[in-house]
N, C-alpha and C positions, 0 to 999 in steps of 0.2 A: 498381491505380492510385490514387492519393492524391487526395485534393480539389484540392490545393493543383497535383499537375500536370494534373490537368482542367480547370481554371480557365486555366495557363499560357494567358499573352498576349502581346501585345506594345503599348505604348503610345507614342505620337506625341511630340514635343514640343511639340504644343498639347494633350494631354492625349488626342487621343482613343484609345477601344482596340480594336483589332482581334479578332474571332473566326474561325476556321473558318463554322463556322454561327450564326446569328441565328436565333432565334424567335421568331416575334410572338404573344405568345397563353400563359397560364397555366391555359386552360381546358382539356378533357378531351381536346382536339386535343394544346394545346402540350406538357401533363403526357407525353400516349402519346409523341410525334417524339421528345419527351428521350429517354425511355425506350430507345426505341432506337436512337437514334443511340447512346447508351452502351454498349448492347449489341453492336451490330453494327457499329458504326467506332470505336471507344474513343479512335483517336490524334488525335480533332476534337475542338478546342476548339470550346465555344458558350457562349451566352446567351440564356435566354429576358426579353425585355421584355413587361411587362405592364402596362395602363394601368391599371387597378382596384388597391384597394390591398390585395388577396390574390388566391388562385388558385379557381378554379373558373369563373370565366367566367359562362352561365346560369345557373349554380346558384349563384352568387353573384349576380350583379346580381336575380333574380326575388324578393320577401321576401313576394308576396301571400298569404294564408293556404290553406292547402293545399297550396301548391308541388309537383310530383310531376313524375316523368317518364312518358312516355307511351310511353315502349319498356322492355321486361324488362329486367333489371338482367344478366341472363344472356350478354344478346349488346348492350350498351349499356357492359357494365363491359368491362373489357380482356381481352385471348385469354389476356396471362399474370398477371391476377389474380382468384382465386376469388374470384366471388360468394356472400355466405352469408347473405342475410338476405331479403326478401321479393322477386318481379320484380318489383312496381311498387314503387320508393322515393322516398322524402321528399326535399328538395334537403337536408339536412341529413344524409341517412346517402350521399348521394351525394357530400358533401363532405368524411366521416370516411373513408371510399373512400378516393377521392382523396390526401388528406391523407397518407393510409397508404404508396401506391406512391410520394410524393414525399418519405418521409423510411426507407421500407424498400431506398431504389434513391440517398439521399444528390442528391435533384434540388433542394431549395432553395437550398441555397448559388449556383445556378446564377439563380435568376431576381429582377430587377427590376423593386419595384411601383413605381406612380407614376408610369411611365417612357411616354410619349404619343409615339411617331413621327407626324409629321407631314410629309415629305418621303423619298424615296430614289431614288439618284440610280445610273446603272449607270455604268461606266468600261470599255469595251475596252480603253482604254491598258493600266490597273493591274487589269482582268479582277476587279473587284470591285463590292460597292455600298456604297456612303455613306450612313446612315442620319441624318434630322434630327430631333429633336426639343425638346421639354422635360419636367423633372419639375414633375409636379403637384406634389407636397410641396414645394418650394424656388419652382417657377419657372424654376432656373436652365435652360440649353440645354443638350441633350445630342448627342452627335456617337459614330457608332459605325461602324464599317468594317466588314464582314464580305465572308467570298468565295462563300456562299452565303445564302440566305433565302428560309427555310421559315416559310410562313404560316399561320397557326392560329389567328387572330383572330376567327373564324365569319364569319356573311354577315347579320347585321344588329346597328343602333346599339342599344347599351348604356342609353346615354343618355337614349333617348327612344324611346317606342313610335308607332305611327300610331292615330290619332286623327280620322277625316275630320270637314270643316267644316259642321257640320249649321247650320241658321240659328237665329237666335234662343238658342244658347248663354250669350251672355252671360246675359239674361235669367233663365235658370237662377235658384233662390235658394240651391238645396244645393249640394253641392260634387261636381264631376266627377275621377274619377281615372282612373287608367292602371296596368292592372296591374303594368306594368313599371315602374313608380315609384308603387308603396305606400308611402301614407305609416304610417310606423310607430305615429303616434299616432292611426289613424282609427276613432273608434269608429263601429261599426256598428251595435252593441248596442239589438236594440227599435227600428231604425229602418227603414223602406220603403226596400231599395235592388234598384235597376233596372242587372240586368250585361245590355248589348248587346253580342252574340255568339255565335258556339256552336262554339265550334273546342274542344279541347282544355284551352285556357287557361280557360275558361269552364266546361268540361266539371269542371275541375277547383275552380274557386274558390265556385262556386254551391252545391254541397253541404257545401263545409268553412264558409262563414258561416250556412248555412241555422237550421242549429240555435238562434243567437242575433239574429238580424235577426227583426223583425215581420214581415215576408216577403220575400224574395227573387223578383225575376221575369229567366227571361231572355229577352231580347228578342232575335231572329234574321229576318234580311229571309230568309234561306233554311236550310235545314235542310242537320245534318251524317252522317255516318257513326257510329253507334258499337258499341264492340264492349264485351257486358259480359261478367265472368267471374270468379273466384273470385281474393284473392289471391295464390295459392297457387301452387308449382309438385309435381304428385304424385310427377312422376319423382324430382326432386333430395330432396324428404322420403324418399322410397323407398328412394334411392339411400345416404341420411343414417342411416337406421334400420340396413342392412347393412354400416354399417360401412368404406363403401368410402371413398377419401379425397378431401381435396375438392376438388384439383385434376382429378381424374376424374370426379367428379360437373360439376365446371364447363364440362367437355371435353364430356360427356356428352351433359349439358339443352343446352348452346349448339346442339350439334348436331340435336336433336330438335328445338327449337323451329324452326332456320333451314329445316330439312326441311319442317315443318308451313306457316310462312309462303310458303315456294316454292311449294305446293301450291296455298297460300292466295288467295298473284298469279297465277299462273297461271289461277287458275280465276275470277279476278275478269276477266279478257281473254275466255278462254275459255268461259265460262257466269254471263255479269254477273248477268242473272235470278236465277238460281238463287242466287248469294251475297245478291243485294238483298233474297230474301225470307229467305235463314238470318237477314241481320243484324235485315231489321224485325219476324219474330218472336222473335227475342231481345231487344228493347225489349216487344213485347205480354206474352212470359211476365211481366215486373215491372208492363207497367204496364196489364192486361188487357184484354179486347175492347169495352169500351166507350171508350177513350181514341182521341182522334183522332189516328193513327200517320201516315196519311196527311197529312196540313197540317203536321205539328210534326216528323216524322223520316222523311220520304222524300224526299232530294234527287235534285235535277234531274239529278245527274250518274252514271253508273256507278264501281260500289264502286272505291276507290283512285286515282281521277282527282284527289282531294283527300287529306291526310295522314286515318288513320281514327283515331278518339278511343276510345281503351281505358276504358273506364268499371270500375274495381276494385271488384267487390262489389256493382257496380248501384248505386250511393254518389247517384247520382246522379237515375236512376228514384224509387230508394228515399226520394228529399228531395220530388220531384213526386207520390207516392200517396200519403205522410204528409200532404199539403196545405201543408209550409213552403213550397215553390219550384213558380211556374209559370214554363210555358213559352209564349212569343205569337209568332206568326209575321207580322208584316207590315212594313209600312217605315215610312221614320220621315218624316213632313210637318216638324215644328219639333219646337224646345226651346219649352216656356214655361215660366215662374216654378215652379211647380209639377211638372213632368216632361217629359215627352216626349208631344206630339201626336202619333198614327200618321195615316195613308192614311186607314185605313178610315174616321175620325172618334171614335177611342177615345183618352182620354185615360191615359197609365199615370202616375200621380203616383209620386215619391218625393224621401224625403231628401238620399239619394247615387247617379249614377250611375257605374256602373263601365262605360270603352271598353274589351273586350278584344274590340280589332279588327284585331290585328295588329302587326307588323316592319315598320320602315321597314331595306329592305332596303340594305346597305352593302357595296361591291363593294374587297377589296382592302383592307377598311378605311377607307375614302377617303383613303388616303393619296397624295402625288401621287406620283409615279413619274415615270421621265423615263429614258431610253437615250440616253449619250451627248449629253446635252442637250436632247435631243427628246422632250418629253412625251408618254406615254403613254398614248395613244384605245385605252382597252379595247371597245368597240363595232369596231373596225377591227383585233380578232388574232381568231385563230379557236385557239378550246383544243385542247390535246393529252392527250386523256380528260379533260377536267373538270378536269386540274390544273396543267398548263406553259400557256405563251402563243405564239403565232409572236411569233418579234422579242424576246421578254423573257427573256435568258439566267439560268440560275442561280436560279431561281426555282419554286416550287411552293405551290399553294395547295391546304388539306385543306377540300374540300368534299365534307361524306357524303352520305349515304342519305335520301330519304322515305320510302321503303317497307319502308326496314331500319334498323337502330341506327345511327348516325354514327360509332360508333365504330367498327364494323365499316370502314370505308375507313382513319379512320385507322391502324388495324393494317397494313391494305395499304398503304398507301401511308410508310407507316414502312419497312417493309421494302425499297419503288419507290427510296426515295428515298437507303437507306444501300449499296442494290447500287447506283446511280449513282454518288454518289460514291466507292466503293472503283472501282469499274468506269474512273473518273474518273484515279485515282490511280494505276492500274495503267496507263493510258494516257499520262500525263506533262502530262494537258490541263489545264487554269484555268478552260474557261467550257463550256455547253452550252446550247446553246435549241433547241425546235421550231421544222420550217420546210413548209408544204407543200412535195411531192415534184414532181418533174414530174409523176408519173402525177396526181396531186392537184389541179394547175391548174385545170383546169375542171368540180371538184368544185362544185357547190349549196353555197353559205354561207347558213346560215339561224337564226333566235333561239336562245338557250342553249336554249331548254326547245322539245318538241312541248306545246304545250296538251290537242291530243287524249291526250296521255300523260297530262302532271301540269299542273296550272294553279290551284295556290296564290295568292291574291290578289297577296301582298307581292313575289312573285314578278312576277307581272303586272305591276305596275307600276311597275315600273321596270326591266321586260326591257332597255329600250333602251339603257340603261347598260352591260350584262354583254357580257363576249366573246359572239363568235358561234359554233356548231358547222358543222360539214359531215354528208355524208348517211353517209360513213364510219367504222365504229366507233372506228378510234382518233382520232378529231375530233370524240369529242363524251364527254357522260358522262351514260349511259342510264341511270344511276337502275340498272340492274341488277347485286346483290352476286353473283346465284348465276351469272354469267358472269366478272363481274371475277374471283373470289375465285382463277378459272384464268387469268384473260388478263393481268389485271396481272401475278404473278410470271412470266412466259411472255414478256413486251415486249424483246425482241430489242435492247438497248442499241444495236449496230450499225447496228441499221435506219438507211435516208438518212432518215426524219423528224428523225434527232437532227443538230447540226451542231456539232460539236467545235471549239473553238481552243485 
């Protein structure tokens, strides 16, 4: 099939143009749904809109120094494109990635940058949505139709990271950043800079400046999870030396690695203890028996109740026993001119601090939605696994994994979504939404998330925003790949949760 008839459209006499499918999102979500809806329905017309003015999404908007992913490149890259360069990668070889499957598969012709939705509106009359927007580059409005929309936007703002309101900020004399909006010209070089935090994003930026800052400190009111290791994978080198090829090595490792992390979670349910002390003597080997493990890397919570921070090479121990980067655990009293006052009555001076404090988390996009004119109270649908709505027809949103790659769902859910609509077609139908079942009725409706499961800050606060789950597995989305990976292709199209017009 030609570009030129996978593009076929149809266009309004006020210009606007109709697809099959919409997709919101050019990042590693939107790039996979193309992928396969090309594959697997080829007679759909779509469009991906993307509001950035290229694709990659997080690996695009993140520029802080060291960038990195913090899942293997193995089950983080796609099922159907080899991986062949290290498990943890740069946002830069994760964007030549990319780049590759959307011009080895002919998907840019397909997507527009610039392109900001900011309303969509459902019609049961015409069994469609109407999409509002404008381009950034012009300004002008834009207006799109489509009979389905597929979400791949991720779940937090681009734009702006969170930042809480510490007092005395102003005051401040250096300059406060956000790692999600580094600025490109910030020299750090030879200066005292103070990163609050210890997630990942931290995990990751404190050693890649260490080396030219006068010191690096990172400040954490509480201690994280992390896991150090080599960056290496033995099998897929292994696998590389014999010659084997490398779509089977990618089949391979994917598999060996999601077997290992199974084991992984499991045993972090099953014998918390026992994983707390593999991970916190895997900091003592780098940072030895005399360093205080206890106060600075043993959190309050058991292993994987929080995302856990892959540490590459120890990159990061290794920045704390060379003496560039400490680490201080306490809270923070104020700002003054000078740094940050703690609790305890310790002043940590610096030049710049860096907040990596997290995602202000973004539900849908913020975009407003509306059924039939009736605005859309996501707090009052309850999901259908994490990715349909009650009441919200034609609709799916790609929300992965903590405890596994995110790409991983959207594989699944690429597939969820192109057997529906052929499923769809073969039916003669136009619309489809979740609906509880009678049996369902006086099911428990309760927060997207169990906290005793996962309880991510960004998460936390602003649960009251997100749809609700029920106590029934297909009413919610358990964070668990190695049940999905059987339950989603296995979802009974027919089932009454689904309601066909």
């Amino acid at each position: 099939m030609s570009v030129t008839d996978t593009l076929e459209r149809s266009e309004t006499p006020t210009g606007v143009e109709h697809f099959d499918v919409l997709i919101v999102g050019a990042g590693i979500s939107g790039v996979g749904a193309a992928y396969h809806l090309q594959q697997q329905s080829p007679n759909k017309s779509f469009v991906i809109l993307e509001e950035l003015e290229s694709f990659g999404g997080t690996w695009l908007t993140h520029k802080y120094p060291g960038i990195r992913s913090d899942s293997d490149l193995y089950t983080f890259g796609y099922r159907f494109k080899p991986w062949v360069g290290p498990p943890i990668a740069t946002a830069d070889e994760i964007l030549t990635y990319m780049g590759e499957v959307i011009d080895e598969n002919d998907i840019g012709p397909h997507i527009r940058y610039k392109h900001k939705i900011e309303a969509a509106h459902w019609s049961s009359k015409e069994k469609q949505w109407t999409l509002e927007g404008k381009r950034l580059d012009t300004g002008e409005p834009i207006r799109f139709t489509a009979n389905f929309l597929w979400m791949c936007q991720g779940y937090y703002h681009h734009a702006t990271g969170y930042t809480p309101e510490w007092e005395g900020m102003e005051d401040f004399r250096g300059q406060i950043v956000h790692p999600q909006t580094w600025p490109e010209d910030l020299d750090y070089k030879n200066k005292n800079v103070l990163v609050i935090g210890s997630g990942a994003t931290a995990a990751t930026l404190v050693p890649a400046i260490a080396g030219d800052c006068a010191h690096v400190t990172m400040l954490q009111r509480s201690p994280t999870y992390f896991r150090a290791a080599r960056n290496v994978n033995e099998l897929a080198d292994l696998l590389r030396v014999l010659e084997v090829d490398e779509s089977w090595i990618h089949e391979i490792t994917r598999r060996a690695i999601l077997f290992e992390q199974a084991e992984f979670t499991r045993r972090s349910f099953e014998e918390p203890e026992v994983v707390r002390k593999e991970l916190l003597d895997g900091v003592r080997e780098y940072l030895g028996p005399d360093y205080d493990i206890d106060k600075h890397f043993t959190p309050r919570y058991r292993p994987w109740r929080q995302r856990l921070a892959f540490v590459p090479e120890g990159d990061l121990f290794e920045g704390i026993k060379a003496g560039k980067a400490t680490v201080v655990t306490d809270e923070i009293d104020r700002f003054t001119d000078k740094g940050v006052l703690l609790k305890s009555g310790e002043l940590l001076e610096a030049d710049i601090i860096v907040t990596a404090t997290g995602f202000n988390l973004s539900v849908l996009g913020d975009i407003a939605f509306d059924v039939d004119d009736k605005p859309v109270e996501w707090p009052n649908t309850v999901t259908y696994r994490g990715m349909m709505f009650t009441g919200v027809p034609n609709m799916v949103w790609v929300f992965g994994y903590f405890r596994a790659s995110w790409t991983l769902r959207v594989d699944l859910l690429g597939d969820f979504v192109c057997r529906l609509l052929n499923h769809m077609d073969r039916m003669g139908v136009k619309s489809v939404r979740p609906e509880l079942r009678p049996e369902d009725k006086d099911m428990e409706v309760l927060p997207w998330l169990d906290e005793e499961n996962f309880n991510p800050g960004y998460m936390l606060r602003r649960m009251h925003l997100m749809p609700k789950r029920g106590t029934k597995p297909e009413w919610q989305h358990n964070q668990d790949y190695w049940a999905e990976r059987n339950e989603i292709p296995e979802i009974d199209l027919e089932d009454s949760a689904f309601v066909y017009e």
